[in-house]
LUMZAZA-965438 format. One record per residue: residue number from 0; chain; x, y, z of N, C-alpha, C in turn. Coordinates in nm, 3 decimals, decimal comma, m for minus. Each point is the difference from the previous one (the first is absolute). Layout:
<NUM; A; <X; Y; Z>; <X; Y; Z>; <X; Y; Z>> ...
# end
This chain:
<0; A; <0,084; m0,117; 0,000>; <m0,084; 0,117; 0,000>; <0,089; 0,124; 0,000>> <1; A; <m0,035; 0,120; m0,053>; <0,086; 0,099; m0,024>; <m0,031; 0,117; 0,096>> <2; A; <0,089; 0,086; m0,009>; <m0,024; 0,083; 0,111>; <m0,150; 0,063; m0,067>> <3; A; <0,023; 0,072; m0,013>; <m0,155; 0,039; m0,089>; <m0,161; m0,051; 0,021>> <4; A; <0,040; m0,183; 0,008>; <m0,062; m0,078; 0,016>; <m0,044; m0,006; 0,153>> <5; A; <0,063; 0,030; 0,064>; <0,025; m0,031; 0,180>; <m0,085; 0,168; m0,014>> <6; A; <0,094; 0,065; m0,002>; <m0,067; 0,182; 0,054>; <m0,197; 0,002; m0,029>> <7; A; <m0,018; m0,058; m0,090>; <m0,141; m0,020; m0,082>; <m0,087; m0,095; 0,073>> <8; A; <0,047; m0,098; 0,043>; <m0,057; m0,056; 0,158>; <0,005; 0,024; 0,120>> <9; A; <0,048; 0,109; 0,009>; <m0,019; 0,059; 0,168>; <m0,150; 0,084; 0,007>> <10; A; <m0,025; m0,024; 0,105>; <m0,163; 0,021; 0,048>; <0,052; 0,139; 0,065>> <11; A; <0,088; m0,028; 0,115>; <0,017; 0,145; 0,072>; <0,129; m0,084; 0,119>> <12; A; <m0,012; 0,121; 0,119>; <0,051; m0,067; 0,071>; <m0,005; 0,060; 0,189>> <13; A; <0,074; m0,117; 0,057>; <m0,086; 0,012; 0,162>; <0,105; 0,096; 0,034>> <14; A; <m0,036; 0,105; 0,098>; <0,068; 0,078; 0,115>; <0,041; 0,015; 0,090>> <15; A; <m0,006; m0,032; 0,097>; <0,034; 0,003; 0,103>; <m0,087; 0,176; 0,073>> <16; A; <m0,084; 0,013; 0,093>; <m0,033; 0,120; 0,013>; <m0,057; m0,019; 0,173>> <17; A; <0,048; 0,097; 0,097>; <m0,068; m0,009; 0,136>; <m0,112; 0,041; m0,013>> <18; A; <m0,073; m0,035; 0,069>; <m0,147; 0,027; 0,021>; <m0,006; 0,189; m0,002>> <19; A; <0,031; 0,075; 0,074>; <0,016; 0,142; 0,012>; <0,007; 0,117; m0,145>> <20; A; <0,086; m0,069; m0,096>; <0,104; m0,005; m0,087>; <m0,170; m0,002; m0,111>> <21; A; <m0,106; m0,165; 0,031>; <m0,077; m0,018; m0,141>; <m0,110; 0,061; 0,059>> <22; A; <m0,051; 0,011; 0,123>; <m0,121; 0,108; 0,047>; <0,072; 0,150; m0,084>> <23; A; <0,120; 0,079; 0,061>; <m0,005; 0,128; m0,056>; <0,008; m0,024; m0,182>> <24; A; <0,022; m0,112; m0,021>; <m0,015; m0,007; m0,185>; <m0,139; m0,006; m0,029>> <25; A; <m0,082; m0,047; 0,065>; <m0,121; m0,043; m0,051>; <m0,102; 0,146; 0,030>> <26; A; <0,115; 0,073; 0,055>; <m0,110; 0,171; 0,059>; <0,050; 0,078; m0,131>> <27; A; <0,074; m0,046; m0,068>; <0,065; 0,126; m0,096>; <m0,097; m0,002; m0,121>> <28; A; <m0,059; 0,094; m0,040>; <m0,069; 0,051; m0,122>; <0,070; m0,114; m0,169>> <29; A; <0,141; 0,040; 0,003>; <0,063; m0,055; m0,103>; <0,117; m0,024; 0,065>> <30; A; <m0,020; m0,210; 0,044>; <0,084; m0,007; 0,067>; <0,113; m0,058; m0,067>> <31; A; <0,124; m0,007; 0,045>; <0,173; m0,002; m0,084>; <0,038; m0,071; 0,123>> <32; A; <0,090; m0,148; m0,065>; <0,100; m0,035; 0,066>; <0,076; m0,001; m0,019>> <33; A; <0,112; 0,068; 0,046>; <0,186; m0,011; 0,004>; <0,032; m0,073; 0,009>> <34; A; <0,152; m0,056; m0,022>; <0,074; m0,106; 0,041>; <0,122; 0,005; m0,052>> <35; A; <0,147; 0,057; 0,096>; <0,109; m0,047; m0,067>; <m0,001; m0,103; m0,063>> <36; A; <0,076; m0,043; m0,106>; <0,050; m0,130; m0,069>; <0,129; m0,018; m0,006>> <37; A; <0,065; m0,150; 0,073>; <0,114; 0,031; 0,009>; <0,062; m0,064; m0,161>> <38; A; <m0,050; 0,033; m0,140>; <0,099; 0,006; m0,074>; <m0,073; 0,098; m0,125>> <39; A; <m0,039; 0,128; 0,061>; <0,021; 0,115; m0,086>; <0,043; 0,085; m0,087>> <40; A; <0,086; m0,080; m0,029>; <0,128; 0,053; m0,077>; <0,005; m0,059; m0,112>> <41; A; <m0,072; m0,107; m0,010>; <m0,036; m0,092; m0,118>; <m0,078; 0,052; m0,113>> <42; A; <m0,006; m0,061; m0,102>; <m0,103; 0,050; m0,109>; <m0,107; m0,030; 0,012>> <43; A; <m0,025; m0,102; 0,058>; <m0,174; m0,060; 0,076>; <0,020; 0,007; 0,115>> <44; A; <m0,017; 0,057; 0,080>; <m0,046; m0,026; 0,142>; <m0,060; m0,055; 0,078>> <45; A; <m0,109; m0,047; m0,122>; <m0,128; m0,054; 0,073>; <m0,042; m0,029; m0,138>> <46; A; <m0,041; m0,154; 0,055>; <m0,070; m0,083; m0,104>; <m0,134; 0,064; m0,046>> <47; A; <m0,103; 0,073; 0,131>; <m0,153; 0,053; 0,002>; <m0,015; 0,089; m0,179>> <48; A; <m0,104; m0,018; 0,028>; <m0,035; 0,131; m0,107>; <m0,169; 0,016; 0,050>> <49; A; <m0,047; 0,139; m0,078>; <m0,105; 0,051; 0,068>; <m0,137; m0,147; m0,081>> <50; A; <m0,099; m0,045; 0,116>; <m0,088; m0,057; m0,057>; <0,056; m0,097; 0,115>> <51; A; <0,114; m0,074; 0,027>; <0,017; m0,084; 0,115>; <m0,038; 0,051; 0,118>> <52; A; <m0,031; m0,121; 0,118>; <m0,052; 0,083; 0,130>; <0,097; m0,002; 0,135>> <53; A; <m0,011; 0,083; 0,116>; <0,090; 0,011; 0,089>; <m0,065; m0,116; 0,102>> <54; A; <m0,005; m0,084; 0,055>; <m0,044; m0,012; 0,111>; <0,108; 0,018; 0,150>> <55; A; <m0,116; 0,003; 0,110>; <0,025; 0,090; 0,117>; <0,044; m0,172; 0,114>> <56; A; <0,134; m0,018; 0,007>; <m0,001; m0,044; 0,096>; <0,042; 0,030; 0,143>> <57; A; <m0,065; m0,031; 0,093>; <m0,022; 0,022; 0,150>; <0,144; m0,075; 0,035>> <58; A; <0,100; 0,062; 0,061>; <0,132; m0,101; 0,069>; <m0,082; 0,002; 0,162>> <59; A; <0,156; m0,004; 0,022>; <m0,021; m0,051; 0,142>; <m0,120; m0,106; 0,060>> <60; A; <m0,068; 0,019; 0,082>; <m0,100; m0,105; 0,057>; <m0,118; m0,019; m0,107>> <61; A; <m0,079; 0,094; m0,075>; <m0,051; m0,067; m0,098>; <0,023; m0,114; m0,112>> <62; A; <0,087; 0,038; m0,064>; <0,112; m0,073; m0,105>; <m0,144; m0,039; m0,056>> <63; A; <m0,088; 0,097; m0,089>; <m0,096; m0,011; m0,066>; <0,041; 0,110; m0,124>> <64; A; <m0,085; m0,052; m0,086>; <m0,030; 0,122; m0,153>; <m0,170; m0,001; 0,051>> <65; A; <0,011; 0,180; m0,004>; <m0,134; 0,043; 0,067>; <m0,100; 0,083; m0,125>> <66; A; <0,126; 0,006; m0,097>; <m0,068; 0,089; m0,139>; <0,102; m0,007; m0,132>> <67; A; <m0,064; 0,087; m0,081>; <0,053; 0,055; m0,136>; <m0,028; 0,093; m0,016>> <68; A; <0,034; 0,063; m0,115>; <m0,022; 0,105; m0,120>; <0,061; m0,010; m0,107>> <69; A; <m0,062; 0,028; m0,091>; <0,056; 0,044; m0,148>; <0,126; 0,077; m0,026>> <70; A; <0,078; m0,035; m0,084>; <0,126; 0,106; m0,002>; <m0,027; 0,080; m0,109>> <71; A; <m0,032; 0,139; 0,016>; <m0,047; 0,087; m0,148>; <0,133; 0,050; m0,056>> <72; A; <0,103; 0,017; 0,063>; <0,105; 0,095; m0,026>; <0,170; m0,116; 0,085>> <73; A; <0,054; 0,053; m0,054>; <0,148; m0,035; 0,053>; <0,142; 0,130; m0,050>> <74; A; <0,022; 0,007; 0,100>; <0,123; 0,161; m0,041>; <0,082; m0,035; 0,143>> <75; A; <0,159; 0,064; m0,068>; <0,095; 0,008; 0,113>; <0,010; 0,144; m0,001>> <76; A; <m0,012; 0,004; 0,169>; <0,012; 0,145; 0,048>; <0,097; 0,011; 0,094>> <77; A; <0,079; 0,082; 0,051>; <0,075; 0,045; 0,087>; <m0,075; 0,021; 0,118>> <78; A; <0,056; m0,025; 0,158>; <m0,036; 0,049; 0,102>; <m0,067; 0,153; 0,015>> <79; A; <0,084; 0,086; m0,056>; <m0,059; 0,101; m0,024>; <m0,088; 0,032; m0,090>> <80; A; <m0,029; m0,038; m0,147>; <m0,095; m0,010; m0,040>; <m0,133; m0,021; 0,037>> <81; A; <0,035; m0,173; 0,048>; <m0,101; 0,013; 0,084>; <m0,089; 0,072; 0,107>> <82; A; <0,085; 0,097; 0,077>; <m0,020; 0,040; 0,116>; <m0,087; 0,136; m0,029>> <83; A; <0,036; 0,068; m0,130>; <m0,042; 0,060; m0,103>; <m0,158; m0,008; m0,026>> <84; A; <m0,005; m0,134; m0,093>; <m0,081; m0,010; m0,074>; <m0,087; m0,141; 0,038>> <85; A; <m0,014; m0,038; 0,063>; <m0,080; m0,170; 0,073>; <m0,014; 0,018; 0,177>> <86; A; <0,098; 0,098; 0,048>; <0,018; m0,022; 0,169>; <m0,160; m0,054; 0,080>> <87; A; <m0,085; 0,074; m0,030>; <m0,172; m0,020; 0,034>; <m0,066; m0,116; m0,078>> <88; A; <0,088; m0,114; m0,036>; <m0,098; m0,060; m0,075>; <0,053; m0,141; m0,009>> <89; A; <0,102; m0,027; 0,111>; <0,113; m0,114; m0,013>; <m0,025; m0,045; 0,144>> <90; A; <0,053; m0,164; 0,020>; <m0,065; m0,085; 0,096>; <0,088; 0,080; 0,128>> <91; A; <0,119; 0,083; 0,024>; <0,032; 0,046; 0,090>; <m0,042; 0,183; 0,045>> <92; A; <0,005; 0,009; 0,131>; <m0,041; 0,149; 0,071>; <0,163; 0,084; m0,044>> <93; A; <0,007; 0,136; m0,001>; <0,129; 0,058; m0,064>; <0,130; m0,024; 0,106>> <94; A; <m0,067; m0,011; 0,121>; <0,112; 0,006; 0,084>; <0,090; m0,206; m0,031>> <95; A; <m0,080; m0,100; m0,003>; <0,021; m0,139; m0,017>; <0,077; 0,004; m0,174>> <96; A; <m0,074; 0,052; m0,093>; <0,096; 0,016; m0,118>; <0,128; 0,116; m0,002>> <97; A; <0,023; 0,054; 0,094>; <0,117; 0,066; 0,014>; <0,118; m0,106; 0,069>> <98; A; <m0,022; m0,079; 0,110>; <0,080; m0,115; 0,035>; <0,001; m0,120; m0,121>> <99; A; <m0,120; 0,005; m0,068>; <0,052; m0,095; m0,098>; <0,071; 0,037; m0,109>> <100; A; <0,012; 0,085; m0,059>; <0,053; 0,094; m0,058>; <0,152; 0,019; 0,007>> <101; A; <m0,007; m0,003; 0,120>; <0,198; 0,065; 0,056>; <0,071; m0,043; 0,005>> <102; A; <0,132; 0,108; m0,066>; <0,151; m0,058; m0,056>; <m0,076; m0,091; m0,167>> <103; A; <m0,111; 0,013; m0,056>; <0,007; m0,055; m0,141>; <m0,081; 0,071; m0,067>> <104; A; <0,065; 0,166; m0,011>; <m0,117; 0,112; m0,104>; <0,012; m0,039; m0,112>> <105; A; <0,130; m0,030; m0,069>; <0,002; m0,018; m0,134>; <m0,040; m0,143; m0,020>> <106; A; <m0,035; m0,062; 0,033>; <m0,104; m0,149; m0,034>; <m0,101; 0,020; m0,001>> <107; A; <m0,071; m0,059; m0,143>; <m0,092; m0,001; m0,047>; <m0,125; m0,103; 0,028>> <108; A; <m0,091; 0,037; 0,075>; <m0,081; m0,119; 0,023>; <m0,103; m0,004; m0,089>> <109; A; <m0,055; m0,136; 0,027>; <m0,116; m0,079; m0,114>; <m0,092; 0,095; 0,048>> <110; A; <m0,108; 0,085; m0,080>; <m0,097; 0,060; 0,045>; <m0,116; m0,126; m0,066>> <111; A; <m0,127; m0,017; 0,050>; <m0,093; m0,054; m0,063>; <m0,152; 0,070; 0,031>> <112; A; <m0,011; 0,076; m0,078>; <m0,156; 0,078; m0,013>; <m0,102; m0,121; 0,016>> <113; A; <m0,091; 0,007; 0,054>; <m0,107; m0,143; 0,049>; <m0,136; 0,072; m0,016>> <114; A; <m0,060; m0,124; m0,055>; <m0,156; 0,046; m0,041>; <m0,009; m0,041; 0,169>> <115; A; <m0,123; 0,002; 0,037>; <m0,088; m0,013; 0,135>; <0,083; m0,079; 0,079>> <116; A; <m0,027; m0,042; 0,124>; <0,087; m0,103; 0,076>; <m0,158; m0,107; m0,015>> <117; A; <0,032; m0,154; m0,039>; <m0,083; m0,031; 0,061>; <m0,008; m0,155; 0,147>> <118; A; <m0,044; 0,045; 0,068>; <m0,009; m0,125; 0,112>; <m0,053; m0,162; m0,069>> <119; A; <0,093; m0,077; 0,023>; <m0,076; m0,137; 0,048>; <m0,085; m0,039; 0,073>> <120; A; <m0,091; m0,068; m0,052>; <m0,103; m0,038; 0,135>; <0,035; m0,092; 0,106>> <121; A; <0,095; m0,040; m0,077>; <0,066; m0,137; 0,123>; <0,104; 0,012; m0,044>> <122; A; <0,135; m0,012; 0,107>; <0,124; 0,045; 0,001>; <0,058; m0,095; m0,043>> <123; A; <0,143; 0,013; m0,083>; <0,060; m0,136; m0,042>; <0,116; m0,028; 0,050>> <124; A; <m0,003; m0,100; 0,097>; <0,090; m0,039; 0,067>; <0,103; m0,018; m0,114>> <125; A; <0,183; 0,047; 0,084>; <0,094; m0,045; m0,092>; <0,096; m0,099; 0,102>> <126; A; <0,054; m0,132; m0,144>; <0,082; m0,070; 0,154>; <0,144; 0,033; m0,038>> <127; A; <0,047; 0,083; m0,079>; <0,116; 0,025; m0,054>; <0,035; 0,132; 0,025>> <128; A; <0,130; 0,060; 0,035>; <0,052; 0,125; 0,031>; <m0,056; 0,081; m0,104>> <129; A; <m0,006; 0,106; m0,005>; <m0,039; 0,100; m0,128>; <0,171; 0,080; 0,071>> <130; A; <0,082; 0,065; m0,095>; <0,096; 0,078; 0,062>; <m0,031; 0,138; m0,050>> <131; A; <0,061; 0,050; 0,025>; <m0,007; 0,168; m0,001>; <m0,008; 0,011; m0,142>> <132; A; <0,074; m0,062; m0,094>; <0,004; 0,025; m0,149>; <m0,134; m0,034; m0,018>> <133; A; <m0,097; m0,061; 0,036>; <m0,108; m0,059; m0,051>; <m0,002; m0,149; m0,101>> <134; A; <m0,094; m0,028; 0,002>; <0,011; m0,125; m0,111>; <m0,127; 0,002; m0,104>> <135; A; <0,087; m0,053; m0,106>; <m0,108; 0,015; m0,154>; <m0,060; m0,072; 0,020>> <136; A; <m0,135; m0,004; m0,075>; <m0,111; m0,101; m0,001>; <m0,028; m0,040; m0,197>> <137; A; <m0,039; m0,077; m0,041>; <m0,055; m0,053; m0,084>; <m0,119; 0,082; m0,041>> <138; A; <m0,075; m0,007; m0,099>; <m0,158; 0,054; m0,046>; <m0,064; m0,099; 0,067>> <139; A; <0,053; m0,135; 0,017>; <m0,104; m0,096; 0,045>; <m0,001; 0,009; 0,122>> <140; A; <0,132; 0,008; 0,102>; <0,002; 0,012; 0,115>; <m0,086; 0,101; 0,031>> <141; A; <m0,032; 0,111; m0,050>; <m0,085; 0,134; 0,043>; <m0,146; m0,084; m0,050>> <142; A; <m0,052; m0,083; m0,070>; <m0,142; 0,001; m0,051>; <m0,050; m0,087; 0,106>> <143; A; <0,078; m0,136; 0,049>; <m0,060; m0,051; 0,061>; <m0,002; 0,005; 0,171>> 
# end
């Protein structure tokens, strides 16, 4: 299978997100999730493209996926950019994205513009680590 072939079967992919973090996402008008990537520097960064979905997983004691959304948009922005132009509309408060932020202005994080957030009705237990990078999912893995 070719790369091409692989990128064209990705559904979306899981997050990692604290509870605090997907309540203030799910309050934002037009909500955006950030995310350093640690290999930015690359010509792909990220397998995603807009039409794949984010889902929201719960760490710590949940270790559930509690939601999704649609990815409408994908752009790399600068800390400051961001801080600019998304600060009111991203899963962190300004003072929490300033510690995440620091000592890495000139890194560019994954921005992802998101249609609605939406909840699961029943939470999906995970029995496998999700890590900070997140993990891809399949189209099928997302349908069923």
């Amino acid at each position: 299978m070719t790369t091409m072939e692989q990128e064209n079967k990705i559904g979306g992919i899981i997050h990692p997100l604290n509870e605090n973090n997907y309540v203030l996402l799910k309050q934002r008008k037009k909500p955006i999730f950030i995310k350093f990537l640690p290999h930015s520097n690359s010509k792909n960064p990220t397998k995603l493209c807009p039409g794949n979905y984010l889902l929201f997983y719960l760490s710590k004691q949940n270790k559930s996926i509690i939601g999704y959304s649609k990815i409408n948009d994908i752009l790399f922005k600068t800390p400051t950019e961001i801080n600019q132009q998304y600060i009111d509309e991203i899963q962190m408060d300004k003072i929490e994205f300033e510690r995440y932020g620091k000592n890495r202005e000139n890194k560019p994080l994954m921005v992802l513009i998101l249609d609605r957030i939406i909840d699961f009705k029943k939470k999906i237990s995970v029995d496998y680590p999700i890590t900070m990078t997140g993990k891809y999912i399949s189209k099928d893995e997302f349908i069923h």
